[in-house]
Backbone as JSON, one array per atom type, in Angstrom:
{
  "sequence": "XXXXXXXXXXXXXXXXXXXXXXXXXXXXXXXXXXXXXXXXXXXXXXXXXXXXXXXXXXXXXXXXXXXXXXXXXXXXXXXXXXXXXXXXXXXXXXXXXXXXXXXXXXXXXXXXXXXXXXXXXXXXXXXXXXXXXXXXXXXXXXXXXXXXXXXXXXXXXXXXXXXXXXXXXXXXXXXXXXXXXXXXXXXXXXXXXXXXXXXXXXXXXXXXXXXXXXXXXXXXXXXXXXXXXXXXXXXXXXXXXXXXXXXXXXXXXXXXX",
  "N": [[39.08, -25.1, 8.01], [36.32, -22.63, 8.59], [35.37, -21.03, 10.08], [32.78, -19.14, 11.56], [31.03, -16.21, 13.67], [28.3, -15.51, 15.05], [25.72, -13.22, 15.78], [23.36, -11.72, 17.75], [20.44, -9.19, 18.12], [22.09, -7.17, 20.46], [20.81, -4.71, 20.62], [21.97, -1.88, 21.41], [21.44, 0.85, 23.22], [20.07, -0.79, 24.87], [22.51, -2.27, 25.41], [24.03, -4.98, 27.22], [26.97, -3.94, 28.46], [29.33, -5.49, 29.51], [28.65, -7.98, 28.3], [29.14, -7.49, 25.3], [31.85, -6.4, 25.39], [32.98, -9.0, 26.04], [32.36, -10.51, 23.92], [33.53, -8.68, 21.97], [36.66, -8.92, 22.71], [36.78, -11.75, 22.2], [36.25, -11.88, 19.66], [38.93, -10.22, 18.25], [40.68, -11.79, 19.39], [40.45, -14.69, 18.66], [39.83, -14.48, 15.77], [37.23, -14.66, 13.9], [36.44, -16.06, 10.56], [34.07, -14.1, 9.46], [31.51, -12.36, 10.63], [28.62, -12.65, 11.4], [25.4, -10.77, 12.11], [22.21, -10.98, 13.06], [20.36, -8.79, 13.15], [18.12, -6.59, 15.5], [20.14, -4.56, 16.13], [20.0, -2.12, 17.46], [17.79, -0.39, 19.9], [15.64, 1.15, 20.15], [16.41, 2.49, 17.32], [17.26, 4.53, 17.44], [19.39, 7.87, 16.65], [21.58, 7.81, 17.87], [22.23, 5.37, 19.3], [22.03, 3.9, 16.65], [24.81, 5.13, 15.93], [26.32, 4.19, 17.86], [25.97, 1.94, 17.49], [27.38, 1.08, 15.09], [29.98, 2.35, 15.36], [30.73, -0.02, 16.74], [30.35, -2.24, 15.01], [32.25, -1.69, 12.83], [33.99, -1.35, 14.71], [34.99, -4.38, 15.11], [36.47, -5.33, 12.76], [36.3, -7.19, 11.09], [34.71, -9.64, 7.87], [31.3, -8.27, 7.79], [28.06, -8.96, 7.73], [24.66, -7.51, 8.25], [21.65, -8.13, 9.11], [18.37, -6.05, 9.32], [16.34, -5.61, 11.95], [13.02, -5.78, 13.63], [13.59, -3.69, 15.98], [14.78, -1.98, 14.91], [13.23, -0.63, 13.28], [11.47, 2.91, 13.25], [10.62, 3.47, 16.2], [9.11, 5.52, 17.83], [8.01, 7.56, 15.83], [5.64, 7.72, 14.28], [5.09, 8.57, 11.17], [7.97, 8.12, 9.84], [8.29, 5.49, 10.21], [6.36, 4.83, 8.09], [7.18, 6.39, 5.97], [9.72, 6.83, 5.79], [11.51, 4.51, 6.57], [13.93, 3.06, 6.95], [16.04, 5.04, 6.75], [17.56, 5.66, 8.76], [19.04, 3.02, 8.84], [20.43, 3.09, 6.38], [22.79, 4.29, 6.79], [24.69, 2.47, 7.56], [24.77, 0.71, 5.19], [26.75, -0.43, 3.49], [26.96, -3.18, 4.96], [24.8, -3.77, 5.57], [22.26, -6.36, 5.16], [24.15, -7.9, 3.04], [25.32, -10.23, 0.89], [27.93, -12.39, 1.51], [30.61, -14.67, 0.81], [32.68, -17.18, 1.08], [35.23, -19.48, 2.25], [34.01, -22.83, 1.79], [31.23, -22.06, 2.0], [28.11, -19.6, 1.69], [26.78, -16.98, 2.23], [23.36, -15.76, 2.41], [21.0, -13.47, 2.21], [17.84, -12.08, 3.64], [15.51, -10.22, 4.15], [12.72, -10.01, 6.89], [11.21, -7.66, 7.76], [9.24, -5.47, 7.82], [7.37, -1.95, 7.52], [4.87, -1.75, 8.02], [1.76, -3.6, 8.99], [-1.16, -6.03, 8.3], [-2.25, -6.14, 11.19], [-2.22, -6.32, 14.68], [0.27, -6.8, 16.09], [2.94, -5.34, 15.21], [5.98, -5.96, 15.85], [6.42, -8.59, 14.59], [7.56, -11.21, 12.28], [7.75, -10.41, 8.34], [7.82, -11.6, 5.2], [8.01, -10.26, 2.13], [6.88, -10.47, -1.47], [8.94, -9.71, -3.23], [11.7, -9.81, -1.69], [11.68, -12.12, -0.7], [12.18, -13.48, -3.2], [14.49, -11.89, -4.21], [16.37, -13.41, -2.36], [15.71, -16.13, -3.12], [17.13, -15.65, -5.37], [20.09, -15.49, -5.39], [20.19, -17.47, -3.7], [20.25, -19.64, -5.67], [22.06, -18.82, -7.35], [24.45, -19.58, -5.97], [27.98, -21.09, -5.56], [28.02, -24.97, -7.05], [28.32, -27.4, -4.56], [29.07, -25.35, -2.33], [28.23, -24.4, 0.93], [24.93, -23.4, 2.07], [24.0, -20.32, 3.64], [21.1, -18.71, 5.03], [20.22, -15.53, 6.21], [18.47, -14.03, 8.32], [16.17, -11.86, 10.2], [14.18, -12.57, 11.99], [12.48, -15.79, 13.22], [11.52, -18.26, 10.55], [9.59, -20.31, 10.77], [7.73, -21.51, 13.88], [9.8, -22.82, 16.17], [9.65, -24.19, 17.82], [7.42, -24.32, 20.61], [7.62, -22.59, 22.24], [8.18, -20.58, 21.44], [6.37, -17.51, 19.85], [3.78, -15.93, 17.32], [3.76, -16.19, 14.44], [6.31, -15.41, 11.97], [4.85, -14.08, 8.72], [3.95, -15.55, 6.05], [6.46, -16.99, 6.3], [6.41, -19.76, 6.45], [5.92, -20.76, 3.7], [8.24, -19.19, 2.88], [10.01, -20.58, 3.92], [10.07, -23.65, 2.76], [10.39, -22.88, -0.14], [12.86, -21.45, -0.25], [14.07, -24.28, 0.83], [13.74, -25.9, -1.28], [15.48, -24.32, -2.79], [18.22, -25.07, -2.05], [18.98, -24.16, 0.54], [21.13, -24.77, 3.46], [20.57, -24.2, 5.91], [19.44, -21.96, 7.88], [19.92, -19.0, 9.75], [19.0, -17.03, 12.02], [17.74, -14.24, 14.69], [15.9, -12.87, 17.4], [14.62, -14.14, 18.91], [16.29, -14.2, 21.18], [17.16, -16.28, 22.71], [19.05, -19.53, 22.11], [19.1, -21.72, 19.43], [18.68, -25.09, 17.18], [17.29, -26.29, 14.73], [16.52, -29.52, 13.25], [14.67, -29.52, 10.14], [12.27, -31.01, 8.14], [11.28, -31.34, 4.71], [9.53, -33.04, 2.51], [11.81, -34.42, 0.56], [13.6, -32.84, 1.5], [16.11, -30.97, 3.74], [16.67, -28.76, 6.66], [18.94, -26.61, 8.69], [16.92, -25.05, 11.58], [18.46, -22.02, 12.76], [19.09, -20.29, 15.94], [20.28, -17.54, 16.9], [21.29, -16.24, 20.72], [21.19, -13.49, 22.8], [23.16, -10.28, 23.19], [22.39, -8.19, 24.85], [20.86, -6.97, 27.84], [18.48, -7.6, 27.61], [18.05, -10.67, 28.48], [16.83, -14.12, 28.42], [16.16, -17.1, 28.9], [18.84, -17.4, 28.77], [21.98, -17.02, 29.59], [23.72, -13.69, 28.32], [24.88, -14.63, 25.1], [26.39, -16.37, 21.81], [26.71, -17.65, 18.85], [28.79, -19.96, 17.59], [29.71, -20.91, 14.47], [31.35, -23.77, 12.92], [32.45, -24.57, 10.07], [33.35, -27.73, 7.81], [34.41, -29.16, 5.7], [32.15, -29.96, 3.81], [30.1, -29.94, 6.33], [28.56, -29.06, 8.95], [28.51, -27.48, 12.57], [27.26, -26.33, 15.29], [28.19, -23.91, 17.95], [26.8, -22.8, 21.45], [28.04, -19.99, 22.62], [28.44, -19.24, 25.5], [28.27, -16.65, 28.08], [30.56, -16.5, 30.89], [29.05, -17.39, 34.06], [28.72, -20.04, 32.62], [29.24, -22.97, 30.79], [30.47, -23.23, 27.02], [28.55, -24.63, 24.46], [27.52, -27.08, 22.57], [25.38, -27.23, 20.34], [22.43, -29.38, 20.29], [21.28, -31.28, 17.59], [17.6, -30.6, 16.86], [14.09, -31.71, 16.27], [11.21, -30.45, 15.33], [8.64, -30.08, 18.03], [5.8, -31.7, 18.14], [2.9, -30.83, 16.58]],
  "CA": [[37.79, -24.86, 8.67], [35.59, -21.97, 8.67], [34.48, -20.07, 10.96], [31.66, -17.73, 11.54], [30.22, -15.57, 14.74], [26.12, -15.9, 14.63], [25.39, -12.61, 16.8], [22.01, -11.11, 17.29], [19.73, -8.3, 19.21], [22.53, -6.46, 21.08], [20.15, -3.52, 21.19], [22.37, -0.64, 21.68], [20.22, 1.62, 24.38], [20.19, -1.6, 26.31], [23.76, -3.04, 25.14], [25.21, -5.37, 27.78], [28.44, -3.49, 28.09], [30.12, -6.13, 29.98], [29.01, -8.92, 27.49], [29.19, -6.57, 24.27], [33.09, -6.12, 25.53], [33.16, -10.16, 25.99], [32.25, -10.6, 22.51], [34.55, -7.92, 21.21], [37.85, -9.69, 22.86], [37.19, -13.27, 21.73], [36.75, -11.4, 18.2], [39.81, -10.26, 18.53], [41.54, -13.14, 20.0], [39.93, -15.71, 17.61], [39.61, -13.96, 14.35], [36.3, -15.8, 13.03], [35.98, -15.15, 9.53], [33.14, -13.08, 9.57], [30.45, -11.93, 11.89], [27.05, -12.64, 10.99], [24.19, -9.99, 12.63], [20.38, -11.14, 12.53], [19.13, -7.82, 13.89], [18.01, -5.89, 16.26], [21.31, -3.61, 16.54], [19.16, -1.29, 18.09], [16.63, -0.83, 21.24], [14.2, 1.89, 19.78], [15.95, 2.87, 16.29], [17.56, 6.32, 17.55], [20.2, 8.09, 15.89], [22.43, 7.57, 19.11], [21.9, 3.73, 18.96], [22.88, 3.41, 15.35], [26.1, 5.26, 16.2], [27.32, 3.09, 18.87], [26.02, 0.07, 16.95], [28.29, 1.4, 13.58], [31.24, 2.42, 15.43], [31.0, -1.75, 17.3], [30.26, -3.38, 13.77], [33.74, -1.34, 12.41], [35.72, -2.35, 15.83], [35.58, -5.52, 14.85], [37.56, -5.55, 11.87], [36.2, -8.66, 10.22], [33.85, -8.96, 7.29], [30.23, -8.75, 8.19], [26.79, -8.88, 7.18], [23.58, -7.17, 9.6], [20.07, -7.99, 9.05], [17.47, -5.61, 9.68], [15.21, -6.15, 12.9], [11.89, -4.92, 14.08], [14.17, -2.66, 16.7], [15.83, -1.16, 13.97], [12.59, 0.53, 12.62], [11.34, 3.95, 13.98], [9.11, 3.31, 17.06], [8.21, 6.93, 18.12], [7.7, 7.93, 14.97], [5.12, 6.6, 12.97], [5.63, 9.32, 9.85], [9.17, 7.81, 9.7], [8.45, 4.43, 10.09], [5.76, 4.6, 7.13], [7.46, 6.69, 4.65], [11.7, 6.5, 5.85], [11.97, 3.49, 8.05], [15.08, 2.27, 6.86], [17.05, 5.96, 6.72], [19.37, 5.45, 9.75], [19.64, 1.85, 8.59], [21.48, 3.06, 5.03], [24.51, 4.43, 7.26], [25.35, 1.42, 7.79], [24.19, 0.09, 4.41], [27.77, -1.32, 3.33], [27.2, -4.37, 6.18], [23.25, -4.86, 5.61], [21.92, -7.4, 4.08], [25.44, -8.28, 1.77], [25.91, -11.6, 1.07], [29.06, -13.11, 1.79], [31.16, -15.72, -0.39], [33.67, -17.42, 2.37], [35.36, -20.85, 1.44], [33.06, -23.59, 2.22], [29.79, -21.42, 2.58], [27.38, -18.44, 1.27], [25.76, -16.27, 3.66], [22.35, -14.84, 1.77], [19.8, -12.21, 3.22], [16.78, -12.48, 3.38], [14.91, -9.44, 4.88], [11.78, -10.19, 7.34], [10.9, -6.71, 8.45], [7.73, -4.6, 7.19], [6.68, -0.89, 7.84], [3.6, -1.91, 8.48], [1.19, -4.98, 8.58], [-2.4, -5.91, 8.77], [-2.18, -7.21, 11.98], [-1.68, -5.32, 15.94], [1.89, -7.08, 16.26], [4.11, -5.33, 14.0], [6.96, -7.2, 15.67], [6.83, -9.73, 14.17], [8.23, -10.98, 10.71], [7.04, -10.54, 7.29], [8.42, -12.06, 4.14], [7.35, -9.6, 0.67], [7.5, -11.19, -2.43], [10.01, -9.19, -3.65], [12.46, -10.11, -0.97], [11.95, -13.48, -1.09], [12.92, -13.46, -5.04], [15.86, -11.98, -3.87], [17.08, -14.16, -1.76], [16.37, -17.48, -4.26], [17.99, -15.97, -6.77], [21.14, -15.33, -4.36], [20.86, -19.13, -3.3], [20.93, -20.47, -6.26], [23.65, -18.58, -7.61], [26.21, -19.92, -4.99], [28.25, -22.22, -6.47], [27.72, -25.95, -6.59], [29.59, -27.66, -3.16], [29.03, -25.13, -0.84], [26.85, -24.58, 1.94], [24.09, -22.54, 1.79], [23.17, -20.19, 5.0], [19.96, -17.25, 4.84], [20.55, -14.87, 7.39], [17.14, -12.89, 8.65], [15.92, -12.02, 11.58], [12.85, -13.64, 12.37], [12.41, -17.59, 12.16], [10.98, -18.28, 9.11], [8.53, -20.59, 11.38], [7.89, -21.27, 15.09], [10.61, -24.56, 15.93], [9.4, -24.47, 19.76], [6.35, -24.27, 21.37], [7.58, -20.95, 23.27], [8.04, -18.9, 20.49], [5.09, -16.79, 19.51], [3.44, -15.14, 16.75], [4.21, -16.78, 13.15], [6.32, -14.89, 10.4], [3.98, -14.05, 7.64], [4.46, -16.07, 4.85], [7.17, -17.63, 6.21], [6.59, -21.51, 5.75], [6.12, -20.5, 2.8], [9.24, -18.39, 2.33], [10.99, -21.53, 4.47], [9.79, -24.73, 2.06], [11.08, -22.19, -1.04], [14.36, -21.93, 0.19], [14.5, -25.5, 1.08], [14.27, -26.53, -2.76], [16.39, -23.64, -4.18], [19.27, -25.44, -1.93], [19.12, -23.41, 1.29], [21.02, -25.9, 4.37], [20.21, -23.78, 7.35], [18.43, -20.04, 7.98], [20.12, -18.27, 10.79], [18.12, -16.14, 12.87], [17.2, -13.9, 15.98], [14.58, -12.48, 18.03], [13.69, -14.89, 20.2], [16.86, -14.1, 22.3], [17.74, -17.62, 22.78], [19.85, -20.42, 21.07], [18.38, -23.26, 19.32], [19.27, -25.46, 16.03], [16.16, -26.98, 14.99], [16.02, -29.63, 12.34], [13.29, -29.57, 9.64], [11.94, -31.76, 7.03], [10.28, -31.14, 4.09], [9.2, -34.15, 1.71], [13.37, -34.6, 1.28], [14.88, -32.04, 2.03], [16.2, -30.84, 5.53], [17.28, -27.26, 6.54], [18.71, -26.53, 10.04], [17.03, -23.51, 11.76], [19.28, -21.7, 13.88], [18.78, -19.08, 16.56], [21.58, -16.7, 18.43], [21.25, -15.38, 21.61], [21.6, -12.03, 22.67], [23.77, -9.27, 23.93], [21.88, -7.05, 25.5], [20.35, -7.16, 28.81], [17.1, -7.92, 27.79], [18.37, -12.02, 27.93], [15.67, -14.58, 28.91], [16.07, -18.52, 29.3], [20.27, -18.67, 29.09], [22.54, -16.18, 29.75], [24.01, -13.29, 27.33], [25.69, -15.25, 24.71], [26.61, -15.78, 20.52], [26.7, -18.78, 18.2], [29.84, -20.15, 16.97], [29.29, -21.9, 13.6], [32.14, -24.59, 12.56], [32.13, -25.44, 8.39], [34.75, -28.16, 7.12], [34.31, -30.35, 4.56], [30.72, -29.68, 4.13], [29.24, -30.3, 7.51], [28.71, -28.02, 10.48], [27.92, -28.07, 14.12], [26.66, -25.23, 16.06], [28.38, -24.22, 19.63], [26.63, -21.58, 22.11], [29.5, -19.73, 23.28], [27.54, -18.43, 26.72], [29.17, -15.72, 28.96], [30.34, -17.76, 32.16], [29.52, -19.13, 34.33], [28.17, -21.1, 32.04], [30.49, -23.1, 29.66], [30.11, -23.62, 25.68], [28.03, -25.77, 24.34], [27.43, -27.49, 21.28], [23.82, -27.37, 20.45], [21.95, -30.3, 19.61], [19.85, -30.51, 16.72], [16.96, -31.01, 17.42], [13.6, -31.76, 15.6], [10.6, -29.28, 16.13], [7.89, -30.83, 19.09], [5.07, -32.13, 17.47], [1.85, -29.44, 16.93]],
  "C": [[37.42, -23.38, 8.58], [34.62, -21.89, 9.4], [33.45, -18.61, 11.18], [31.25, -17.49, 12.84], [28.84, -15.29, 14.7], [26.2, -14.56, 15.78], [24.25, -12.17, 16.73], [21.64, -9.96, 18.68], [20.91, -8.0, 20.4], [21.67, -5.01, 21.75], [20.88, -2.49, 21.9], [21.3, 0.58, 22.33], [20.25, 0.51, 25.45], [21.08, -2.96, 26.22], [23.63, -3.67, 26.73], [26.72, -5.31, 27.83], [29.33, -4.66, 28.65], [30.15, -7.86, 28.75], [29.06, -8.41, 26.3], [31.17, -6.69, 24.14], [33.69, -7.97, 25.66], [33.13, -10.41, 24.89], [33.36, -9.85, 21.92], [35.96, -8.66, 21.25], [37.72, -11.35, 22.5], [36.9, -13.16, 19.93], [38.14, -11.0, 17.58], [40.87, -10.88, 18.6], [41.82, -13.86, 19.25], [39.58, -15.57, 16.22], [38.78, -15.18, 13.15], [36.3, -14.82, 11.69], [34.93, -14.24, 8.47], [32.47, -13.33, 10.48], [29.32, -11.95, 11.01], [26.33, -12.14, 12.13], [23.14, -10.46, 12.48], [20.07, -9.9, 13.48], [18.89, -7.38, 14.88], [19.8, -5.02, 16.79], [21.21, -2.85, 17.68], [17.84, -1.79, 19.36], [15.31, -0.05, 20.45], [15.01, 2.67, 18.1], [16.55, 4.31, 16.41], [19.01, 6.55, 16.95], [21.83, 7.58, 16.86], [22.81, 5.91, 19.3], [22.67, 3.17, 17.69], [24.31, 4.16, 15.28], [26.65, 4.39, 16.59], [27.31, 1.68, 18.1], [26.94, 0.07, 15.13], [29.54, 1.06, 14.12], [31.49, 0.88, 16.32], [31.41, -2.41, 16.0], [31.8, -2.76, 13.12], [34.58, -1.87, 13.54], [35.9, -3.48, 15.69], [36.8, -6.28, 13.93], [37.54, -6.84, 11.23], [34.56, -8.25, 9.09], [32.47, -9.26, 8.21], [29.04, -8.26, 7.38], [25.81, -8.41, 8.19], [22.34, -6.98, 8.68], [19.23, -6.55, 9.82], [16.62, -6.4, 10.61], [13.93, -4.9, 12.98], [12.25, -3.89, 15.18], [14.24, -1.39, 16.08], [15.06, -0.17, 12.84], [12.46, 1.76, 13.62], [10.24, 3.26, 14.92], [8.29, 4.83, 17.64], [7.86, 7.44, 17.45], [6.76, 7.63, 13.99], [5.15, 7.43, 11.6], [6.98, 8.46, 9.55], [8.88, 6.56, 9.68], [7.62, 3.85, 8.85], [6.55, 5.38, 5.76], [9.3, 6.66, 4.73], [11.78, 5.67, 6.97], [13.17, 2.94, 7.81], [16.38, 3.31, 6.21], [18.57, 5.66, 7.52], [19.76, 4.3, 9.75], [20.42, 1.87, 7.61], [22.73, 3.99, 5.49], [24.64, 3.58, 6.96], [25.07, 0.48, 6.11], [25.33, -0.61, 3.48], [27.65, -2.64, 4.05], [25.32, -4.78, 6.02], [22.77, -4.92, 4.34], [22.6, -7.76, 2.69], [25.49, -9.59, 2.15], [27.04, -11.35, 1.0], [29.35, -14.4, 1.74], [32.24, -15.87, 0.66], [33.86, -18.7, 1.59], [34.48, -22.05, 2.56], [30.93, -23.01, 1.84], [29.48, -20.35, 2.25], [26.13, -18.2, 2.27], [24.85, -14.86, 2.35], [21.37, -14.41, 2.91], [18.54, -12.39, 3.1], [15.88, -11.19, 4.32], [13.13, -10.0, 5.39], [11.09, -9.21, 8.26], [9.45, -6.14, 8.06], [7.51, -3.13, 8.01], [6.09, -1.01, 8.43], [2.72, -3.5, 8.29], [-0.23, -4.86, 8.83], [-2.61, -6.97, 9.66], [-1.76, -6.22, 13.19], [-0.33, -5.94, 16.16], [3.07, -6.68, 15.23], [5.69, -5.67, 14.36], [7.75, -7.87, 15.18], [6.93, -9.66, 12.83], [7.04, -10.99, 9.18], [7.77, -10.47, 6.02], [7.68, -11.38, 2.7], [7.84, -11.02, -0.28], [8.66, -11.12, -3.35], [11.33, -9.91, -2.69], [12.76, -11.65, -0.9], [12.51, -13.95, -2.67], [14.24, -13.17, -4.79], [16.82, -12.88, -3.6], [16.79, -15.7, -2.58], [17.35, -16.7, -5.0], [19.99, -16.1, -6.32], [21.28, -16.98, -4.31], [20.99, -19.83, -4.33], [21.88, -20.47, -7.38], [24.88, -19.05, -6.94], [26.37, -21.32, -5.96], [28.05, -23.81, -6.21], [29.04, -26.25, -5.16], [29.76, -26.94, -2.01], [27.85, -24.81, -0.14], [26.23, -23.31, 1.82], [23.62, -21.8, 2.91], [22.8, -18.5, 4.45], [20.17, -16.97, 5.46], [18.97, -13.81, 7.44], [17.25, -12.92, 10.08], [14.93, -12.32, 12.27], [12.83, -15.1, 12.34], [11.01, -17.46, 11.51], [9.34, -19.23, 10.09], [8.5, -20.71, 12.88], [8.79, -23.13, 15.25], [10.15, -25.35, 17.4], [8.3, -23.89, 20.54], [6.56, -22.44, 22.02], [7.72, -20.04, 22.64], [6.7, -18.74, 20.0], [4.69, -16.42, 18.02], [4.17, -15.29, 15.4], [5.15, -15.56, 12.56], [5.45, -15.2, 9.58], [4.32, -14.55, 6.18], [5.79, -17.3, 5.48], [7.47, -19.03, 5.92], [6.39, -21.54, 4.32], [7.74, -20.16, 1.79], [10.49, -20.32, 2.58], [11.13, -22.8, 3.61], [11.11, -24.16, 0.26], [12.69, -22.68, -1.18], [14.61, -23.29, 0.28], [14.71, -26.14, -0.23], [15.13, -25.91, -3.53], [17.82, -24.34, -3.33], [19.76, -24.79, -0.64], [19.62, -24.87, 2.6], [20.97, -25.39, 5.67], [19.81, -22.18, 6.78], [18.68, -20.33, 9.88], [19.51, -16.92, 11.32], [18.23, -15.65, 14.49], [16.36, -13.46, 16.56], [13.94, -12.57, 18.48], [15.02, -14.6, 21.47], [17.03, -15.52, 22.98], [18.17, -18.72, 21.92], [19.15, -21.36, 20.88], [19.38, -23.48, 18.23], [18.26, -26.72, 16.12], [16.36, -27.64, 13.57], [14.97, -29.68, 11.37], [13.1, -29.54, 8.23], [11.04, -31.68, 6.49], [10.06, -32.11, 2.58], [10.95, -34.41, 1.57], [14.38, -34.08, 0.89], [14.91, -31.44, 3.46], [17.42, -29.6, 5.55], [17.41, -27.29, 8.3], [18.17, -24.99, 10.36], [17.76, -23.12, 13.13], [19.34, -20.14, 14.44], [19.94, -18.9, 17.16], [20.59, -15.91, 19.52], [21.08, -13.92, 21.64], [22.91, -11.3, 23.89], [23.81, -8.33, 24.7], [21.48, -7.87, 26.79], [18.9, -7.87, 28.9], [16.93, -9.89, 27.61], [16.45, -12.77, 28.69], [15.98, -16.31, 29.38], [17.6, -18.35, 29.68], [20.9, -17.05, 29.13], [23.02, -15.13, 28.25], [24.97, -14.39, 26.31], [25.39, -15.63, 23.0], [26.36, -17.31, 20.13], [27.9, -18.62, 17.54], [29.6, -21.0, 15.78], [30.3, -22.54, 12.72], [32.1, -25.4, 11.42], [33.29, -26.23, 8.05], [34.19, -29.46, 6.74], [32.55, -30.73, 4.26], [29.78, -30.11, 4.51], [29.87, -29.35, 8.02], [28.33, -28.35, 11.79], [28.07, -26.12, 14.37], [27.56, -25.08, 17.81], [28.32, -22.48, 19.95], [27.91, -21.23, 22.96], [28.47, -18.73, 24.21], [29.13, -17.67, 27.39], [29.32, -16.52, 30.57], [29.68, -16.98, 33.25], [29.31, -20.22, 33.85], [29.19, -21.47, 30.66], [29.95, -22.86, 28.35], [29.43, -24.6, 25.57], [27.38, -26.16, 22.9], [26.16, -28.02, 21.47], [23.2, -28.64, 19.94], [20.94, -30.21, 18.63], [18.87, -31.18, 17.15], [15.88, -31.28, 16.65], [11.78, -31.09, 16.17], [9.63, -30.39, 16.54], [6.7, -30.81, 18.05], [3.94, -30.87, 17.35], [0.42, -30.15, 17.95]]
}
């Protein structure tokens, strides 16, 4: 079996040190074999922020991969966020956006960030065309037999009524993927867990959201996604910070429009 850690939006500036340090010891403990990031590392993007969130992603000591979030650009800056928005993101630029070849399963990137947009929510996600090329050509290089998982940090569409404010392009980007062989797109940024199925003439991709780490939680407590590959099938289980137990997510199929 194969195991993976789904973590997202810790936001260093407004870490949850107490569940930040929960996470760290069942890394530890349980030695999943890698850590998957969707983003937000960061609260505002400061040099102080991407320290603490470097020297975490090294304490772990397993491999990992970290998406770029809309945190993780400059927000006080707008010079920096139009011409170097993704400086204090190439410290770390060994761990973002690397696929990762594990037995069972290929973890591809898929960046959904933007500088800028024509639109007052820069937020929210936006799929180039460049980036999306990327990431087919990534999926359908993995080899035949194993599982296929995109890692961004936006969902590609909305799976639940309560999330807001489309990715650009994304049903687009999301249908794509679905024919180059893609069987789930892991995501964050809604700060809560889902695992949404979704069908497209026939094929079927799960989308799957992590929690968060930080303080800024909202429906369920701080908490990660555990993702369980063997024999190629998976299941999903929110590993919440107690008092609330684990729980193995159901899939679900998105509410009608």
């Amino acid at each position: 079996m194969t195991r993976l850690f789904h973590v997202s939006d810790v936001h260093f500036g407004r870490e949850d040190k107490v569940a930040v340090a929960w996470f760290d010891a069942l890394v530890a403990a349980e030695r999943p074999d890698a850590v998957v990031m969707t983003g937000d590392l960061t609260m505002r993007a400061r040099r102080r922020e991407f320290d603490a969130g470097l020297a975490w992603l090294r304490s772990l000591d397993r491999p990992v991969t970290v998406e770029v979030g809309n945190h993780d650009l400059p927000y006080f800056n707008p010079l920096a966020r139009i011409f170097t928005p993704y400086r204090r993101v190439r410290e770390i630029e060994r761990m973002i956006e690397q696929p990762l070849e594990l037995p069972g399963v290929a973890i591809v990137p898929l960046k959904t960030t933007a500088r800028a947009q024509f639109r007052l929510n820069w937020a929210s996600g936006h799929i180039s065309r460049h980036a999306l090329d990327q990431a087919l050509a990534l999926v359908e290089a993995v080899p035949k037999g194993k599982l296929v998982f995109v890692a961004c940090h936006h969902p590609l569409i909305e799976p639940h009524k309560r999330l807001s404010k489309q990715t650009h392009r994304g049903a687009d980007a999301l249908a794509a993927l679905m024919r180059a062989g893609a069987d789930a797109v892991l995501t964050g940024h809604v700060h809560d867990a889902f695992d949404v199925e979704h069908r497209d003439g026939g094929a079927t991709v799960r989308m799957i959201g992590a929690g968060t780490l930080s303080e800024r939680t909202r429906s369920t407590p701080p908490s990660f996604n555990e993702i369980r590959i063997d024999d190629g099938a998976f299941e999903v289980v929110c590993r919440t910070m107690a008092p609330q137990p684990d729980e193995v997510l159901p899939v679900e199929e998105p509410e009608a429009a």
